[in-house]
N, C-alpha and C positions, 0 to 999 in steps of 0.2 A: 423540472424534474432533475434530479440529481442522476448526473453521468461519471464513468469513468473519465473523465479528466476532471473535472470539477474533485474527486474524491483524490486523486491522484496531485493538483493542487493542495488539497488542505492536509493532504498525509504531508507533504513537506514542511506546510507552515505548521506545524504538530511537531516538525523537529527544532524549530526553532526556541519550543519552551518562553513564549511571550519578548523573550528577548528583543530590546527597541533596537530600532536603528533598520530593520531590515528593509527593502524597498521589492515593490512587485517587476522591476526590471531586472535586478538580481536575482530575485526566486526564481523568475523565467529563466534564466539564464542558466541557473545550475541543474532544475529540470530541463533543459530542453525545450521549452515551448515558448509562444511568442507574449509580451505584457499582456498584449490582449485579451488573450488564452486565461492568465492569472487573473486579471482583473474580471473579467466573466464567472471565471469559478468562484471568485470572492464574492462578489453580487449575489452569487446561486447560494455560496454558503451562506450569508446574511440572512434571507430572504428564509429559509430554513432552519435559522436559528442554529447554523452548525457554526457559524464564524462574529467573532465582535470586531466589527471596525477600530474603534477606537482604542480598543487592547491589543491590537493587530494579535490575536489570538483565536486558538479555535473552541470551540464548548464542547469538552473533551467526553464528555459522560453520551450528552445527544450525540456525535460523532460514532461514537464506540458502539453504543445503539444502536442506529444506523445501521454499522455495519454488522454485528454480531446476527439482526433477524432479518435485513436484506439484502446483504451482498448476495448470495446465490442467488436472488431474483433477479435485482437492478443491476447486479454485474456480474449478471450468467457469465461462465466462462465458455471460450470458443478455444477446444483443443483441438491437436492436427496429430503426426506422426514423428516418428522419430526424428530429432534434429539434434542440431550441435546448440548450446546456448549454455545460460544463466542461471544455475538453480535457484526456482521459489518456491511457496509452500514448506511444509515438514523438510525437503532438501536442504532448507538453508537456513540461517540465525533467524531467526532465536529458536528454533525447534531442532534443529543438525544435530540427530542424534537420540532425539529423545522420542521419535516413533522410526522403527522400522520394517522393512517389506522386503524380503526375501525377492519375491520373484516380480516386481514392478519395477519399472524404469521411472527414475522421478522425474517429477516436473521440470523442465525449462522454458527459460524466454527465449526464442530462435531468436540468436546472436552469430554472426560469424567468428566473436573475438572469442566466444564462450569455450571454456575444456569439460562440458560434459556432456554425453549422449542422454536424450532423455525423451520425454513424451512432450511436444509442444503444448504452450499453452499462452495465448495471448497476454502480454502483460497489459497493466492500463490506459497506457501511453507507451507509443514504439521509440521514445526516446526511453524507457524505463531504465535495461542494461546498463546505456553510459550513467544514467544518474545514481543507479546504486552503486556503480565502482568508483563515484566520488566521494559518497555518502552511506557510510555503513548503517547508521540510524532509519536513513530513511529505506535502505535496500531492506532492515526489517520487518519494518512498517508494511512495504509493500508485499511481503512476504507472508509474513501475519492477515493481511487482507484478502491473498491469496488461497492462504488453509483456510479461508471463511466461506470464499467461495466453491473451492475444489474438495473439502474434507468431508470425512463422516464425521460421528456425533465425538466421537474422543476426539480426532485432532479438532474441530472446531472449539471443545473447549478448553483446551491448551493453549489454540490462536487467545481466544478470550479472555483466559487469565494475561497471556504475554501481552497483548494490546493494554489492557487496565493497566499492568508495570509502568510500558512505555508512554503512557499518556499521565503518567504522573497520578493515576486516580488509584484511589485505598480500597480495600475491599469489602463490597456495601453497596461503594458510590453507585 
């Protein structure tokens, strides 16, 4: 079954845009997790039909699938109270701006480096923070996946259109 790190793997290999050369030592490395970790979610996405080995690529339409009618299920989110962190969801790119809320405190990922007060909310992986302040692409991604699981029906469909963007698919696909 498809987990929050296995989804949290193939959002990275998603930024990579098929691009050869890359190795699951290095992906681990710039997400935070161990080869291991990569190579397991690789197997899971295979297995799934979310990931092609041999294209070192992922199958971006089943992927987005996925996540569009079950992230609120398969990756219910686990929020807490107020903390200092990482803005995700509608707080952060690609949506920063384009839904507002007056009297809500937005989402973060409890981070200690983080500058904003918000409502916690567990990212997919506890290394998430450091890998999106490497990685502006993939801090979207993650964020988009976020408003999938945390939103009502307008922001999930603004995640929806933004994920089809960044996943290189037309609209239809």
């Amino acid at each position: 079954m498809l987990g929050p790190v296995d989804v949290y793997v193939l959002l990275k290999v998603a930024t990579t845009h098929g691009k050869e050369g890359w190795l699951q030592s290095g992906l681990a490395h710039e997400i935070g997790v161990s080869p291991s970790v990569v190579n397991r979610a690789l197997k899971e996405g295979e297995d799934l039909k979310l990931y092609h080995p041999s294209r070192k690529r992922i199958n971006a339409r089943t992927l987005q699938e996925a996540l569009v009618h079950g992230a609120r299920y398969f990756l219910a989110p686990k929020k807490g109270g107020e903390v200092r962190g990482v803005p995700t969801a509608w707080a952060a790119p690609p949506l920063l701006g384009e839904i507002f809320s007056a009297s809500v405190l937005p989402y973060v990922w409890p981070d200690p480096e983080g500058e904003v007060r918000g409502l916690s909310v567990e990212p997919l992986h506890p290394s998430a923070p450091k890998a999106a302040r490497r990685d502006p692409a993939f801090y979207e991604l993650l964020a988009l996946v976020d408003t999938l699981r945390l939103g009502g029906v307008r922001e999930r469909a603004l995640a929806e259109k933004a994920l089809r963007d960044r996943m290189g698919m037309r609209e239809g696909d």
